[in-house]
N, C-alpha and C positions, 0 to 999 in steps of 0.2 A: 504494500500500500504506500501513499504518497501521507506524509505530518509537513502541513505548513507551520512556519512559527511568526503568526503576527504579533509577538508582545513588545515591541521596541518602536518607538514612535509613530511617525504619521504615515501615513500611505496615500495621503492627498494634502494639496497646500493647504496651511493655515493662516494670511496673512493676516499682518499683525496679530498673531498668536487666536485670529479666529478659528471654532475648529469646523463652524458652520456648513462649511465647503464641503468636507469630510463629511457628514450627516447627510448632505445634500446627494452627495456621490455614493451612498451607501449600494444604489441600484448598480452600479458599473462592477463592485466586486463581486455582489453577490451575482452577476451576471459570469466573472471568471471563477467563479466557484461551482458554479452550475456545470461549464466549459469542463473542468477540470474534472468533474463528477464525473460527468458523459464519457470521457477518453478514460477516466479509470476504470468504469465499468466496463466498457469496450475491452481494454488489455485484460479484466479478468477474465471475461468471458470468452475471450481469443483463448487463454489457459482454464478456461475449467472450472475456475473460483474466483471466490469474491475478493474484491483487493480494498482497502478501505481506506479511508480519508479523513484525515483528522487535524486538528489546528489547536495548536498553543494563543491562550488571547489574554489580553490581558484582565487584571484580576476582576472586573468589576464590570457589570453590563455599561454601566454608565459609560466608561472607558474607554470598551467594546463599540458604543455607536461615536465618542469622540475621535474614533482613530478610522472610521467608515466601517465598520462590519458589524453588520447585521446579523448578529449572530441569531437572535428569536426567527428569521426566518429561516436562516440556513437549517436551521434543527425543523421546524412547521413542513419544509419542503423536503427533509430525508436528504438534505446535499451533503452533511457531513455524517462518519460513522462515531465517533466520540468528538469533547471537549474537553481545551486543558487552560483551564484558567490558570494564572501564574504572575507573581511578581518577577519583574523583569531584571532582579540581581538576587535573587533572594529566597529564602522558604517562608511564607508569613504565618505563621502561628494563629496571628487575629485574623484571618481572614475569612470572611464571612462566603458561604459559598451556595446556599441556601438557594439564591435565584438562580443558576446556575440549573441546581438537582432540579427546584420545579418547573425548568423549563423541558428539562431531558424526561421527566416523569410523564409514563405511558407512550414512549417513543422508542424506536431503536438504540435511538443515540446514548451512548455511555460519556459516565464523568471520569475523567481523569483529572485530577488537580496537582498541581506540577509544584512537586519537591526541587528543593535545589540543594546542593552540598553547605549552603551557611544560613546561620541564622538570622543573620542583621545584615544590612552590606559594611558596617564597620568591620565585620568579620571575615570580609572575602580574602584576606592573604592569611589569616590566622589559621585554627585549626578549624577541621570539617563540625560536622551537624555529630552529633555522636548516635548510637545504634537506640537509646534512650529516647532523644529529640526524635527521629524515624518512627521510632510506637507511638510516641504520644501523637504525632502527627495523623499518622493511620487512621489512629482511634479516633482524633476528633473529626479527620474526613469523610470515617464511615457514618458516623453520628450526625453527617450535614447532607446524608444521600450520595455520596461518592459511589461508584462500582468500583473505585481504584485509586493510584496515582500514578503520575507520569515522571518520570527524573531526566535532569534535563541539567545539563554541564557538570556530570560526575566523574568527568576527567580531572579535575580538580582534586580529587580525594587522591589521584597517583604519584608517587614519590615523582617520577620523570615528569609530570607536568610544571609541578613547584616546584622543582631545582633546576626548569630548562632544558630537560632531556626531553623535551615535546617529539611524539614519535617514536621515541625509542622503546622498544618492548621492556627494558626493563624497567620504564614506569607503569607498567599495568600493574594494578594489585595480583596479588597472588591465585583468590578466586579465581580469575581468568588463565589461568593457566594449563 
């Protein structure tokens, strides 16, 4: 399957910081998402099976329409097969995910709510999220309607990423070996 990751700024002008445009333009992605659908289902069905389509967004619908993506339809219309709401440096703890479930609730579509290896972004060069932070996180995701979560720049956790050995197999953790 094809994961877009819209969580990092705009995707249409905002000038002088309006994001109106973006709102306005909401129909033109949901338009390449549709695109994007059709040619995925097309490649599964060329192989046999379904290929799925899923998108990182950022954490908040409100967010979600200031950056153009209409996410309430894309789920209405079956264009995407999960969501992964997400702060865009960070794992948020607070973060409320609740509209998210009841949009996904009695639809195909799954929640995936996106982990990241730190807790704060004061923490992003320090140490990772510990095995502790991961459960509780879980716990309170399944308790807001989650089917899951997504992890999302866990190359960070490997020795070779934080000392500069990007690449090199002897930063993967051990697990992967």
């Amino acid at each position: 399957g094809v994961l877009l990751t819209f969580r990092d700024g705009l995707y249409f002008p905002a000038p002088n910081g309006d994001r109106s445009l973006a709102r306005e333009r909401q129909p033109l992605m949901t338009g390449l998402i549709e695109r994007l659908r059709k040619m995925i289902d097309d490649h599964g069905s060329a192989r046999g099976r379904k290929l799925d389509l899923g998108v990182h967004v950022p954490q908040t619908l409100e967010d979600c329409h200031a950056v153009g993506l209409d996410l309430p339809e894309w789920i209405k219309r079956g264009l995407v097969d999960f969501v992964s709401p997400m702060d865009s440096s960070f794992t948020n703890f607070n973060a409320a995910f609740e509209e998210f479930a009841s949009l996904v609730s009695g639809t195909p579509c799954r929640l995936y709510p996106g982990v990241q290896p730190y807790c704060s972004s004061r923490e992003s060069f320090g140490p990772p999220a510990t095995a502790e932070n991961y459960r509780a996180m879980a716990h309170s995701l399944r308790h807001q309607g989650a089917d899951g979560m997504s992890v999302y720049n866990f190359q960070k956790h490997w020795a070779g990423y934080r000392d500069g050995r990007r690449g090199s197999e002897t930063g993967y953790p051990m697990a992967f070996r």
